[in-house]
PAZAPA-4460 file (N, C-alpha, C; in steps of 0.05 Angstrom, whole numbers, plus 32768, in hexadecimal, padded with zeros to 4 digits):
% residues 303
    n_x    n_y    n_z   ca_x   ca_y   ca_z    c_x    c_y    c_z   seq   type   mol
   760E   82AE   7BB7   7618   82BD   7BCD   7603   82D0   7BD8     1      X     A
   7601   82D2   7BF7   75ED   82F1   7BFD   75FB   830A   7BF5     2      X     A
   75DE   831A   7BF1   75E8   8330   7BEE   75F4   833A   7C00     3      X     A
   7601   834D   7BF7   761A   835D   7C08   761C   836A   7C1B     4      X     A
   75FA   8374   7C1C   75F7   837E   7C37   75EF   836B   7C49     5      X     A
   75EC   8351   7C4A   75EC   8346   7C5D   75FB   833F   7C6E     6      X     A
   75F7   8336   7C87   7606   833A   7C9F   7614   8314   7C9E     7      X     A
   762F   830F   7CA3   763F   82FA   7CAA   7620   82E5   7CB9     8      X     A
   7629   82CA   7CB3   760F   82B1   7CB6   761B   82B1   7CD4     9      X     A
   75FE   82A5   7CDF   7602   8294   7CFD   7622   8282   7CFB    10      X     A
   7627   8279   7D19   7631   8261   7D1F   7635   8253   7D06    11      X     A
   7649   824C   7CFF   7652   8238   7CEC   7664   8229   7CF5    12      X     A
   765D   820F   7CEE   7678   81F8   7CFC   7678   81D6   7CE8    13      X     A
   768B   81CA   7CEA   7690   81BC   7CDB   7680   81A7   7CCF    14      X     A
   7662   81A1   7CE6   7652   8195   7CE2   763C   8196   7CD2    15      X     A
   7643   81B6   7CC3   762D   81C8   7CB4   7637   81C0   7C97    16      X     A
   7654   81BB   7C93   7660   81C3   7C7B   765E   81AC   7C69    17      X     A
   7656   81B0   7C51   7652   819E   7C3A   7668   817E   7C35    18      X     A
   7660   816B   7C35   766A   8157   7C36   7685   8157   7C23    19      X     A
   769F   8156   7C29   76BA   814F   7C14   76C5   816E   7C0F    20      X     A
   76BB   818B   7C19   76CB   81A0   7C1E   76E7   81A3   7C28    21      X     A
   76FE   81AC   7C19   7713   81A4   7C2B   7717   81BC   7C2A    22      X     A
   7729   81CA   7C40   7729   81E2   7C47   7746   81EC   7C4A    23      X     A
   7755   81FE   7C3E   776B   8216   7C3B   776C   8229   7C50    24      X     A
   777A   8221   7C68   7775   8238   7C79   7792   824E   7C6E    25      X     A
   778D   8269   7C76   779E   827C   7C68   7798   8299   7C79    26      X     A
   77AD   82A5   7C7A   77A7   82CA   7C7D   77A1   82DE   7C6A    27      X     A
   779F   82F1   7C77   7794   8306   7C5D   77A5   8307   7C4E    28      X     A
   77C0   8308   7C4D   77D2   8305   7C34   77C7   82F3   7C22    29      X     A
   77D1   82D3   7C36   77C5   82BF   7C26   77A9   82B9   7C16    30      X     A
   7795   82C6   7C1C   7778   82CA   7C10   7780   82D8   7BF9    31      X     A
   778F   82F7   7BFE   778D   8309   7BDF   77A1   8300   7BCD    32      X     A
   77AD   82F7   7BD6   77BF   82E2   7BC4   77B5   82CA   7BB6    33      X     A
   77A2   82BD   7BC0   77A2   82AA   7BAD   7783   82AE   7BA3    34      X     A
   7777   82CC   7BA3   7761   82D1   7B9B   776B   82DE   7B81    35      X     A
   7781   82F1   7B87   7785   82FB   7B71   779C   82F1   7B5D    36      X     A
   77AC   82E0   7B5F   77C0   82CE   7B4E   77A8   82B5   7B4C    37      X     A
   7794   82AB   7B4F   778D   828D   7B4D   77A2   827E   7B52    38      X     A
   77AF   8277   7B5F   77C2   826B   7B68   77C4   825F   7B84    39      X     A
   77D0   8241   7B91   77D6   8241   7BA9   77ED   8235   7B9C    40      X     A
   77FE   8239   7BBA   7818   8237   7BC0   7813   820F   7BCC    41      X     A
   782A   8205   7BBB   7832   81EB   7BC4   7856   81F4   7BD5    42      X     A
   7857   81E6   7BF3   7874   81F4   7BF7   787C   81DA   7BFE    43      X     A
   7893   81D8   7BFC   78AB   81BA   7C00   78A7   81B5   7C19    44      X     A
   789C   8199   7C15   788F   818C   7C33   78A8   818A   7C42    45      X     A
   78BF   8194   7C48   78DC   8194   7C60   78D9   81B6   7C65    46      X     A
   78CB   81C6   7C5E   78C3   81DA   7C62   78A2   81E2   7C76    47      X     A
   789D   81D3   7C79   7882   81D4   7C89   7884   81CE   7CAC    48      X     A
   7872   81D5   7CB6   7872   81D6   7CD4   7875   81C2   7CE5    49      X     A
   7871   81AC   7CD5   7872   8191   7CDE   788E   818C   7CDC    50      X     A
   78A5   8183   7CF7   78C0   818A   7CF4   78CC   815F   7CEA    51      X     A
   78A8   814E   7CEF   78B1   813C   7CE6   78A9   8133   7CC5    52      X     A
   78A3   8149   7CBC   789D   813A   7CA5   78AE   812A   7C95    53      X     A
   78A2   8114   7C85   78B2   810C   7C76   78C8   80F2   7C83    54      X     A
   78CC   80F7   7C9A   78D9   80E6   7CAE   78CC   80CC   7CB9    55      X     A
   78B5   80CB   7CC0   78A8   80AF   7CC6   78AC   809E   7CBA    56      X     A
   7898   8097   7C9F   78A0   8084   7C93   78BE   8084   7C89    57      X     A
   78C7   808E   7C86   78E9   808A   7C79   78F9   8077   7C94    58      X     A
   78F6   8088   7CAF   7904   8075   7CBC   78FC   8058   7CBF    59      X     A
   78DF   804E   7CBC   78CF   803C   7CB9   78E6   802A   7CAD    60      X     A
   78F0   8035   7C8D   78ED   802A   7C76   7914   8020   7C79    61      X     A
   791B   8037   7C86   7939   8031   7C8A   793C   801A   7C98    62      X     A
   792E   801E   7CB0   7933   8010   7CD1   7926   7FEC   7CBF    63      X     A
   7919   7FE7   7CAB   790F   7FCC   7CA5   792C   7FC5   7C9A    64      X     A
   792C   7FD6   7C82   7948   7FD3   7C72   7962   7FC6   7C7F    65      X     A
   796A   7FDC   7C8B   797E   7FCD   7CA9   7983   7FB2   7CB1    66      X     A
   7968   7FB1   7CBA   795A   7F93   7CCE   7968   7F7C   7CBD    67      X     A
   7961   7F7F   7C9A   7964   7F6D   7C8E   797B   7F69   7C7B    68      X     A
   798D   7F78   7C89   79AD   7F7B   7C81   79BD   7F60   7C80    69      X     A
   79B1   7F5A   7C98   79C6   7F3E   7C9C   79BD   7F26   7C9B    70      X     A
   79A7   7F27   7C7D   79A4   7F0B   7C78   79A2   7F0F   7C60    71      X     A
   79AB   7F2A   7C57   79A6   7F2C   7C3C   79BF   7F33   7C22    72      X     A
   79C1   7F39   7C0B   79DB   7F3D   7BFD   79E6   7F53   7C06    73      X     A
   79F9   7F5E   7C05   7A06   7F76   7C0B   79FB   7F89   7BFF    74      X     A
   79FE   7F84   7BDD   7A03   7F96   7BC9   79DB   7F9B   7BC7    75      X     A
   79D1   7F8B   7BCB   79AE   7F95   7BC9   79A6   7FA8   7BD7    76      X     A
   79B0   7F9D   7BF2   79A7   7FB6   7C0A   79B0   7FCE   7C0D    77      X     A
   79C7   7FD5   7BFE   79DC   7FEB   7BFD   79C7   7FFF   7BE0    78      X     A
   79C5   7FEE   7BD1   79B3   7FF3   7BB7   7993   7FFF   7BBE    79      X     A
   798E   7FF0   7BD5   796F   7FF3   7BE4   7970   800B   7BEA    80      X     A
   7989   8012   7C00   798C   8024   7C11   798C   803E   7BFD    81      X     A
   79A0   803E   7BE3   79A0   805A   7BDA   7982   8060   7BC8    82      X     A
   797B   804A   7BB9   795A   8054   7BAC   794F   8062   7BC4    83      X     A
   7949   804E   7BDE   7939   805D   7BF2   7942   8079   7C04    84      X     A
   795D   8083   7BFA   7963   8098   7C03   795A   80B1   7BF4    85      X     A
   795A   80AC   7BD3   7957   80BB   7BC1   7939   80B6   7BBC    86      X     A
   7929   80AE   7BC7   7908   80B3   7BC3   78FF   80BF   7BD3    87      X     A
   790D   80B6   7BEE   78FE   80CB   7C0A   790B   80E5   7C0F    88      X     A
   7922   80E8   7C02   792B   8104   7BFF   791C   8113   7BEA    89      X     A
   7914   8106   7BDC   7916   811C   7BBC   78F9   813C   7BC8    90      X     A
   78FA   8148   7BB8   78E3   8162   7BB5   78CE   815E   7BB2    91      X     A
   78BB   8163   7BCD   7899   815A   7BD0   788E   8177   7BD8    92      X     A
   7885   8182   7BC6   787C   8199   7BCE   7855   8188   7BCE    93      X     A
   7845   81A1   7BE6   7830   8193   7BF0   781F   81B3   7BFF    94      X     A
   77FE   81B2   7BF1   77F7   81C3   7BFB   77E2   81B3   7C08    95      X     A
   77E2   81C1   7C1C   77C5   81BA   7C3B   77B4   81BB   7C3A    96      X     A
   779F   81B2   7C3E   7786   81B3   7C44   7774   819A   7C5A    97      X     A
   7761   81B0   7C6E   7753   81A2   7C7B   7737   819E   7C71    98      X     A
   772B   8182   7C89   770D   817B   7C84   7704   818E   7C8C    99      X     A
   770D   819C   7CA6   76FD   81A4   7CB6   7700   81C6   7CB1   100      X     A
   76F5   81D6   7CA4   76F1   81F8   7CA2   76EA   8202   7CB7   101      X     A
   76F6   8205   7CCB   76EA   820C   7CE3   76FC   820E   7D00   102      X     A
   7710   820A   7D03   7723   81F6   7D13   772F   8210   7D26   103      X     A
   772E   820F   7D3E   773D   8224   7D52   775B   821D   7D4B   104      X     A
   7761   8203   7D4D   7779   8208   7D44   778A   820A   7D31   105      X     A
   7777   8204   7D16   7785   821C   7D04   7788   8235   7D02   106      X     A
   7773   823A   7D09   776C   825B   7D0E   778D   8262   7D14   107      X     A
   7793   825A   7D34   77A4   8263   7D40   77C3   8260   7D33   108      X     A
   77BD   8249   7D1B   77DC   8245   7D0F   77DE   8258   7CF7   109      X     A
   77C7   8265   7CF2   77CA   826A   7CD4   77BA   828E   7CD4   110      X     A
   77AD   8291   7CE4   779A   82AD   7CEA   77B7   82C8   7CE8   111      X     A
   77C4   82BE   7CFE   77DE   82D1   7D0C   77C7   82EF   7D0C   112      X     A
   77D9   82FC   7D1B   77C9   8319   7D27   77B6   8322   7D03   113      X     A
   77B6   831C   7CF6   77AA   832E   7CE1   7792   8324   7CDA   114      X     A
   778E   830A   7CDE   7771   82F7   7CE0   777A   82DD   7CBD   115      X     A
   7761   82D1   7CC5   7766   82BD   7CB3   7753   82B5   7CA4   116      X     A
   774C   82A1   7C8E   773B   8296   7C82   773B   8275   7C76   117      X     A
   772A   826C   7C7C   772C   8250   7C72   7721   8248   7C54   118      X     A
   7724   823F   7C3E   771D   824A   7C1C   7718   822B   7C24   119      X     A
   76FB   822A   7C1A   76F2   820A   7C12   76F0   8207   7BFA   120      X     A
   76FD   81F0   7BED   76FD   81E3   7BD3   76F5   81C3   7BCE   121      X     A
   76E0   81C3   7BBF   76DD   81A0   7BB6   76EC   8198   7BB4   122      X     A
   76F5   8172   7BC2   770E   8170   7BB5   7709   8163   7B9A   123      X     A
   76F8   8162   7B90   76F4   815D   7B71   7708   816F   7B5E   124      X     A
   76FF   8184   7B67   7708   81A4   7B63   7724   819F   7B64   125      X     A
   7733   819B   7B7A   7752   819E   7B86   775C   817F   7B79   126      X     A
   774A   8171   7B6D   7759   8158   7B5C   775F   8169   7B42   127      X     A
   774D   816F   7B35   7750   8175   7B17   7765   8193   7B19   128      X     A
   7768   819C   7B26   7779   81AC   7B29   77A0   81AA   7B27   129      X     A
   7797   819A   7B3F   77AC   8187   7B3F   77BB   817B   7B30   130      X     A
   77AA   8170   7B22   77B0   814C   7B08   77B8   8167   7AE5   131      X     A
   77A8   8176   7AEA   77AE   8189   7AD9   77D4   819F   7AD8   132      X     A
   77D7   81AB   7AF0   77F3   81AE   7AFE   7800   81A2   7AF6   133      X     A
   77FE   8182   7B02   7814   8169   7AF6   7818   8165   7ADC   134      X     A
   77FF   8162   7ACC   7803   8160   7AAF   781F   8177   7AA6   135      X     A
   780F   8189   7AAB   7825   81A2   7A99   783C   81B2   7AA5   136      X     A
   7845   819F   7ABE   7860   81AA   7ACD   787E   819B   7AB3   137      X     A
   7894   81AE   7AB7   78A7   81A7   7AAC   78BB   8195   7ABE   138      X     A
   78CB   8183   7AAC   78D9   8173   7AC3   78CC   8155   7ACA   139      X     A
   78DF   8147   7AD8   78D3   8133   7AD8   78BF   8132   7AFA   140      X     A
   78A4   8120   7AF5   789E   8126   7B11   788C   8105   7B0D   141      X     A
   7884   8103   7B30   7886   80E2   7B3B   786D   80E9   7B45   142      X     A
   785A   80F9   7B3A   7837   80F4   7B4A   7826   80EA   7B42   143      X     A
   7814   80DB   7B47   77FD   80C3   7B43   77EA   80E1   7B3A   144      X     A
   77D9   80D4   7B1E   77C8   80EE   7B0C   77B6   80ED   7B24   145      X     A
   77B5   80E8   7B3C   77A0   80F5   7B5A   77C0   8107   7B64   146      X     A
   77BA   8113   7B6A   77D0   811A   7B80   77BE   812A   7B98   147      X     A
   77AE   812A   7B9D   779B   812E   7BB9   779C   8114   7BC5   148      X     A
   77A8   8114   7BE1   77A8   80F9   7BEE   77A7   8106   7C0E   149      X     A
   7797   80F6   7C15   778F   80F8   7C34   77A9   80F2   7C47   150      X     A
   77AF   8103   7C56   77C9   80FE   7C6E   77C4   80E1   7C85   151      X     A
   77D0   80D6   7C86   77CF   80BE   7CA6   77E0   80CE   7CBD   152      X     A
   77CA   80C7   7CC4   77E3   80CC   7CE7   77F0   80B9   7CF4   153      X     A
   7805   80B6   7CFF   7812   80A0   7D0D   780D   809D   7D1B   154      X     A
   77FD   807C   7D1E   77F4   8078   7D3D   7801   8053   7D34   155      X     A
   77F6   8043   7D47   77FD   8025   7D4D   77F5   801C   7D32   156      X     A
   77D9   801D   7D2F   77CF   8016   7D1B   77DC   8022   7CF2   157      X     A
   77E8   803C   7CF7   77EE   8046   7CD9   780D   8037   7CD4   158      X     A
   781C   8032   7CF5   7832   8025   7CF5   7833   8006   7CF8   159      X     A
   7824   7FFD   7CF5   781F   7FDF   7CED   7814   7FDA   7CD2   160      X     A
   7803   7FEE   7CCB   7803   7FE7   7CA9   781F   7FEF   7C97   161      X     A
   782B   8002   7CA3   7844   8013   7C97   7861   7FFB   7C9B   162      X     A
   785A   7FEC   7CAB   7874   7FDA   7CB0   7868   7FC2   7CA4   163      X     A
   7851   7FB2   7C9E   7848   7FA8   7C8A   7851   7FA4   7C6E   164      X     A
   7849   7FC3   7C5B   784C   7FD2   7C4D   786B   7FC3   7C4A   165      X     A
   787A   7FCE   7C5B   7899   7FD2   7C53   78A3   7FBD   7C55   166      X     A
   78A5   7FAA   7C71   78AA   7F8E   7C67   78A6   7F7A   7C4F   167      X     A
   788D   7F89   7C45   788A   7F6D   7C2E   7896   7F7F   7C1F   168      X     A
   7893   7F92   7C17   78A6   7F9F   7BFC   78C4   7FA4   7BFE   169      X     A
   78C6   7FA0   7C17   78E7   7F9C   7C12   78F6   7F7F   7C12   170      X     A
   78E3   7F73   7C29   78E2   7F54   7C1B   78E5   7F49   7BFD   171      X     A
   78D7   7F4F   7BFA   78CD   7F4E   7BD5   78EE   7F55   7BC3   172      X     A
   78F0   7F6F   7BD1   78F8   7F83   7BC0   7918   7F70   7BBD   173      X     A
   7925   7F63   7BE4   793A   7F53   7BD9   793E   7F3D   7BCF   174      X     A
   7922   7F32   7BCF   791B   7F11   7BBF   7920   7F21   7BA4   175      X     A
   7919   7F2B   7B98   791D   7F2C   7B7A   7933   7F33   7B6F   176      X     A
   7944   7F4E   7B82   7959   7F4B   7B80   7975   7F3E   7B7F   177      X     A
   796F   7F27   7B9A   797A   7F1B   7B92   7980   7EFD   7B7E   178      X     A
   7968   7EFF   7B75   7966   7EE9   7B5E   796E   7EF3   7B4A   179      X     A
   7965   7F13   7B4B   797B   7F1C   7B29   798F   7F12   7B27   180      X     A
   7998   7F16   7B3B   79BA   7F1D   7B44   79C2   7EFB   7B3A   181      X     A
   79B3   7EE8   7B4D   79C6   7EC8   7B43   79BB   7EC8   7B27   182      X     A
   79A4   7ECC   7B16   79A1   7EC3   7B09   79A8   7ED0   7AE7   183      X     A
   79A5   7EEB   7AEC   79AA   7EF6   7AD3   79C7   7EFD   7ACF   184      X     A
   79DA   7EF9   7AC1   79F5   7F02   7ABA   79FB   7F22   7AC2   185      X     A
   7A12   7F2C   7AC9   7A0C   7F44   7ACF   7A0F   7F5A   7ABA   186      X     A
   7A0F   7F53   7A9E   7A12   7F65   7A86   79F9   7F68   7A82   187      X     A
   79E5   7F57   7A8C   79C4   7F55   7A88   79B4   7F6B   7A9A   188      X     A
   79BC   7F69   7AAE   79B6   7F7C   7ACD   79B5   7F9F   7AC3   189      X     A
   79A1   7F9D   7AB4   799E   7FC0   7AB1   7981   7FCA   7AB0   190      X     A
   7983   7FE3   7AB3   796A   7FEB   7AB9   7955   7FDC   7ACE   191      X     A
   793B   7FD6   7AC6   792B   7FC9   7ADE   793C   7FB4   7AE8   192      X     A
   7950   7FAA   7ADD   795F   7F89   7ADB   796F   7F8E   7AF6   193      X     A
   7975   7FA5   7B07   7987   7FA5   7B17   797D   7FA6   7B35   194      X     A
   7991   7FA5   7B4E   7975   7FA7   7B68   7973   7FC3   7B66   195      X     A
   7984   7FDC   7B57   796D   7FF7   7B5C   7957   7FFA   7B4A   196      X     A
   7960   7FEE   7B2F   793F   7FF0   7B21   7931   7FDE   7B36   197      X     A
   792F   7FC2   7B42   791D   7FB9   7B4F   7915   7FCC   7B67   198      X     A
   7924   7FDC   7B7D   7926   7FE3   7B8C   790D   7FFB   7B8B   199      X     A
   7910   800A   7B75   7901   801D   7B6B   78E6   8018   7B62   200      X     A
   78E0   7FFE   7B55   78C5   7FF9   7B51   78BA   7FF2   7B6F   201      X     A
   78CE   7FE9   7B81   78B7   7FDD   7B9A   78BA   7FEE   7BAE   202      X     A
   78CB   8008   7BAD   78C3   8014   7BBD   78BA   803A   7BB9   203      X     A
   78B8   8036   7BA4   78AA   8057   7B99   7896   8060   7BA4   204      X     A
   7885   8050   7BAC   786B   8051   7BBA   786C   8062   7BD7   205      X     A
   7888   8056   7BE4   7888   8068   7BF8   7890   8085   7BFF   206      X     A
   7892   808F   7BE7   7898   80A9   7BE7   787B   80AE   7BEC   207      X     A
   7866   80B0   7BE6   784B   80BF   7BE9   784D   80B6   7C0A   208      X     A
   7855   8099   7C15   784D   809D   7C31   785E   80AD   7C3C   209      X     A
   7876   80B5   7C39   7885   80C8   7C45   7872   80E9   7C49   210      X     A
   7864   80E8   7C2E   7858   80FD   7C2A   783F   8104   7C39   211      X     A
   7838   80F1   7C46   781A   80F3   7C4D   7817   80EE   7C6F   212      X     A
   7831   80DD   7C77   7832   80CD   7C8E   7831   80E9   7CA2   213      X     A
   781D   80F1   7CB8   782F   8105   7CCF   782B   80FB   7CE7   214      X     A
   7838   810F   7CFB   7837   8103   7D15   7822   8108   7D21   215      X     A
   7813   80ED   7D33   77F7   80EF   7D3E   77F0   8115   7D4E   216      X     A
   77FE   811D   7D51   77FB   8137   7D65   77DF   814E   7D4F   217      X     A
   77EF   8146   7D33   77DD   8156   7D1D   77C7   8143   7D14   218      X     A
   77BD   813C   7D20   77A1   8129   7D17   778D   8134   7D12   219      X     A
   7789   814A   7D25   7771   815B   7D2C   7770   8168   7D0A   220      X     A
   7780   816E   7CFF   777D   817B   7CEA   7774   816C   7CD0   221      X     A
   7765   8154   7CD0   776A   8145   7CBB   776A   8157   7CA4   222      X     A
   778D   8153   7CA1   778C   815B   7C87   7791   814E   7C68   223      X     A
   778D   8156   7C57   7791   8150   7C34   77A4   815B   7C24   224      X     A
   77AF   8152   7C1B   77C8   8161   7C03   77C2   815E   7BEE   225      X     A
   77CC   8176   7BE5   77D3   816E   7BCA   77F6   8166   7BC4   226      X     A
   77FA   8152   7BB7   7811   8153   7BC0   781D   814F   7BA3   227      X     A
   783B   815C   7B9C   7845   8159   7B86   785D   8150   7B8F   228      X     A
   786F   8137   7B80   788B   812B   7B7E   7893   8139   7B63   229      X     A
   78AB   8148   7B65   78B6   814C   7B46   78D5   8157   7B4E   230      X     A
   78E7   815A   7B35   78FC   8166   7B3B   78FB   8172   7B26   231      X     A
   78F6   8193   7B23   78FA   81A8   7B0E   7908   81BF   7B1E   232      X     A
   790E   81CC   7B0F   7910   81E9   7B1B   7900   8204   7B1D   233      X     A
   78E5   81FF   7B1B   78D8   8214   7B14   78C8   820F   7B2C   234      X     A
   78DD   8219   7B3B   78D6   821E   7B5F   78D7   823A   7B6B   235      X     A
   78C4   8245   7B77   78C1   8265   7B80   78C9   825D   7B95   236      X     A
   78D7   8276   7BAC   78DE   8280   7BC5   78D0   828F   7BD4   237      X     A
   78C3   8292   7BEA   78C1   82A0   7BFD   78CA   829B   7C18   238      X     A
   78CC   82BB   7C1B   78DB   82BF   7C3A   78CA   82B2   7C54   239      X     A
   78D4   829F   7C64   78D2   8297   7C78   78D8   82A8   7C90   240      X     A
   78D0   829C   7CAB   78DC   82A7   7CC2   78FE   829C   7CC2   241      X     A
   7909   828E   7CBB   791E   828B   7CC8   7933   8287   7CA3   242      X     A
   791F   8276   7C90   792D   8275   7C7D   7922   8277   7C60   243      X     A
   7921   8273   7C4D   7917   8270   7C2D   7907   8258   7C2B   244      X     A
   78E7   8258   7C1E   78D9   8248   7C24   78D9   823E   7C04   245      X     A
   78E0   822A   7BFE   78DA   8218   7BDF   78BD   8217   7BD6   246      X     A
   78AC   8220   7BC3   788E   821B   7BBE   788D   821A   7BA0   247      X     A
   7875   820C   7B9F   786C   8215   7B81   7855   8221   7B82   248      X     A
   7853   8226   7B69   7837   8238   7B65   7824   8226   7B4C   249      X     A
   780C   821D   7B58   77FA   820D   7B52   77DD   821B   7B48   250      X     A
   77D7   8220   7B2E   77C6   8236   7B20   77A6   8229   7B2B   251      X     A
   7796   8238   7B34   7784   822B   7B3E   7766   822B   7B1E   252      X     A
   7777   8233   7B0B   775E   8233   7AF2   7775   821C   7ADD   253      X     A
   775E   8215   7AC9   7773   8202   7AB6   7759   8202   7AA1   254      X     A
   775B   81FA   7A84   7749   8203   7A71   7739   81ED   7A7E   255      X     A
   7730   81DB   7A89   771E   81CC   7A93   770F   81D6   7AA7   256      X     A
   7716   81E9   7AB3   7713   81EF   7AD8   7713   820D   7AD8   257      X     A
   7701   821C   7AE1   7706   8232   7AE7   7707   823A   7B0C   258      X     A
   7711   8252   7B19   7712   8247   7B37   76F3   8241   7B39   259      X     A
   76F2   8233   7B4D   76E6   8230   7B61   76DC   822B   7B7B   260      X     A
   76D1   823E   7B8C   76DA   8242   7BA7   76BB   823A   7BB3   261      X     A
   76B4   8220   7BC6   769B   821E   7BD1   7697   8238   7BEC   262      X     A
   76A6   823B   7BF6   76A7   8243   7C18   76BD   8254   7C1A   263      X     A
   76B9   8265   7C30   76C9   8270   7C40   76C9   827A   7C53   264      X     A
   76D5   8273   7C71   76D8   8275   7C87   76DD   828B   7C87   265      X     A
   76D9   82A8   7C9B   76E8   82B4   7CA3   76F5   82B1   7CC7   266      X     A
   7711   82B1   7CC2   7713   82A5   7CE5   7711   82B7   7CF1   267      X     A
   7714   82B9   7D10   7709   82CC   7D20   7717   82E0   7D22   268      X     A
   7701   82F8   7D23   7712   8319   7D22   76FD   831F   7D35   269      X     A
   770B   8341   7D35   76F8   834F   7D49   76D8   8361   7D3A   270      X     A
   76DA   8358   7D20   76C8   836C   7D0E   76BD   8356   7CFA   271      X     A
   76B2   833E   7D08   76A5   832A   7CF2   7697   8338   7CD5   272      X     A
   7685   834C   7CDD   7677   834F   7CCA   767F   836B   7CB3   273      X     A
   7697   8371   7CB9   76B1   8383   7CA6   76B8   836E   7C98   274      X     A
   76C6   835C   7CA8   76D5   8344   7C9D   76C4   833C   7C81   275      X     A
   76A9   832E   7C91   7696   8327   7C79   7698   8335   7C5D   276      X     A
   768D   834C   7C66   7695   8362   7C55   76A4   835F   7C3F   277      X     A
   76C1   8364   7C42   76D1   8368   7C34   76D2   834F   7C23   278      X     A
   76CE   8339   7C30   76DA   831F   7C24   76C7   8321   7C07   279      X     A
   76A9   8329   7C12   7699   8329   7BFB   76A0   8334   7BE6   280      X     A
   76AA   8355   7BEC   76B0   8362   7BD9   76C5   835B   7BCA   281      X     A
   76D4   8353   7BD8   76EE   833D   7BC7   76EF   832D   7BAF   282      X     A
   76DC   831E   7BBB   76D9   8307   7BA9   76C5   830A   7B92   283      X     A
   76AD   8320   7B94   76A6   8333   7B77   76B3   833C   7B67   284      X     A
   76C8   834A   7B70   76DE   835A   7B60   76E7   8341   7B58   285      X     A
   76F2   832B   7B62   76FF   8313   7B53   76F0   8309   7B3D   286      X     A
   76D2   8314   7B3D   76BF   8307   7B2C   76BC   82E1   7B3B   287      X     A
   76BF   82E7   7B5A   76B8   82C5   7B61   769F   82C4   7B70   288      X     A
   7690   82B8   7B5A   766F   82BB   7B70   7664   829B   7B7A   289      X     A
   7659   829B   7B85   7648   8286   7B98   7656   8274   7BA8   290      X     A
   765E   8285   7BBB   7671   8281   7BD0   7661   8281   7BE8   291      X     A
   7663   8270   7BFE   7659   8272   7C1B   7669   827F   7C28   292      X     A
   7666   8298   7C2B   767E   82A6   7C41   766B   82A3   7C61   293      X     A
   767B   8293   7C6F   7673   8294   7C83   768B   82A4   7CA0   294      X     A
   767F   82AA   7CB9   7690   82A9   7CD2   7697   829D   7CE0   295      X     A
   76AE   828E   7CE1   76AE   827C   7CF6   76A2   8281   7D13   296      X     A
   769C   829B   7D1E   7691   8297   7D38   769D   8291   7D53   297      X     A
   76BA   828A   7D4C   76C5   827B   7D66   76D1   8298   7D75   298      X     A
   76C9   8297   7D84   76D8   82AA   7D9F   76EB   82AB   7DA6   299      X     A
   7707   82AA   7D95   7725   82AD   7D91   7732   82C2   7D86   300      X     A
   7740   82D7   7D94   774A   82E8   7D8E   7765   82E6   7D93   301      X     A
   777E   82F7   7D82   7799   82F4   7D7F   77A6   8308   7D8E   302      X     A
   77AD   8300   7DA4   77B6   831C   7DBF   77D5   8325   7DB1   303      X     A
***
């Protein structure tokens, strides 16, 4: 890191920034908070700003389901219908991150009048972090030992692989079903033997697309999750604007991993080189050194 008395770097922009940085944009709350707990906040993806989350692929997955009602058994599709209700409902808590450390329009979603910061992390870093979390959560939970997965946006193209995707696996899913059904006795039909155990192996998968799928409008942001499936109770609250926000709290050290922070943005204020400042002195007192604190530079202020 420079010394302290140096003054905030030139121009910085996304074309400068080290190859696979993914970036935490946050406010000053959010900075001394997760400087001083090591901690970020994972919050229940039906809680986030995006009012469709979670909804694309599911209606995808219903609207195929449907289609193939009336050529298919009663009792399979009815069986289809509730597995696939209880996967795309269940608890996906998911923290954010962009490629891009730099972005006017995060700034503007995430700065609010007090200013903001963007925290760059390897995602090497934000895997083992991660895969570590999952290991030692209580309860049962449904995440692949990656749980960092890149978001799609919905365009022609993500909805032609996504109806692909679902046709053949629900295809599948009533061919097998219903051959259980003529072929095995029904005292036999348990566990995987039934169409919800089948139902469940062929369509579990789509819970992460639920998780990842958003609407083309947020593209600009390519963003990354971390994303966790589980049902426990060892869920924290915070106060929202309108209601109680579901999160967990995700330790950013683990005996493998101690933090580590490549970068940090400061977004635009009226006192870049205070800003600088302080951030520095921050992150000494945290004992966190070799950090790029840079300025974003962009000429945006919060009237």
């Amino acid at each position: 890191m420079e010394d302290s008395t140096a003054q905030p770097q030139e121009a910085a922009d996304d074309s400068a920034k080290p190859d696979g940085l993914l970036y935490h944009y946050t406010d000053q709350k959010g900075l001394l908070g997760i400087l001083e707990s090591k901690q970020l906040w994972a919050t229940h993806y039906r809680y986030l700003n995006d009012t469709s989350e979670g909804k694309i692929a599911r209606e995808l997955l219903f609207d195929e389901l449907k289609r193939s009602s009336d050529e298919s058994d009663e009792g399979v599709i009815s069986q289809g219908e509730r597995i696939l209700s209880e996967i795309t409902s269940q608890d996906v808590y998911v923290t954010s991150f962009s490629e891009k450390g730099n972005l006017l329009s995060q700034w503007r979603a995430y700065s609010g009048k007090s200013g903001g910061y963007s925290i760059g992390f390897s995602p090497n870093y934000l895997k083992t972090i991660g895969a570590h979390f999952i290991k030692n959560i209580s309860g049962p939970h449904y995440t692949p030992d990656n749980p960092l997965i890149q978001c799609q946006y919905f365009n022609d193209d993500v909805e032609k692989q996504l109806k692909e995707k679902i046709q053949k696996e629900i295809g599948s899913y009533i061919a097998e079903a219903e051959r259980i059904k003529r072929t095995l006795p029904f005292t036999e039909q348990i566990g995987r033997h039934t169409p919800a155990g089948i139902a469940l192996r062929h369509f579990w998968d789509f819970s992460r697309d639920c998780a990842i799928t958003k609407d083309h409008a947020f593209h600009e942001e390519r963003e990354w999750r971390l994303v966790v499936h589980l049902r426990h109770n060892d869920v924290s609250f915070r106060q929202g604007r309108s209601m109680l926000i579901p999160y967990l709290k995700i330790p950013l050290t683990c005996p493998e991993q101690r933090l580590e922070i490549k970068r940090i943005f400061i977004g635009p204020c009226s006192n870049p080189a205070e800003a600088w400042k302080s951030v520095d002195m921050l992150l000494k007192r945290q004992n966190i050194y070799c950090v790029d604190v840079k300025d974003s530079m962009i000429p945006y202020r919060s009237l």
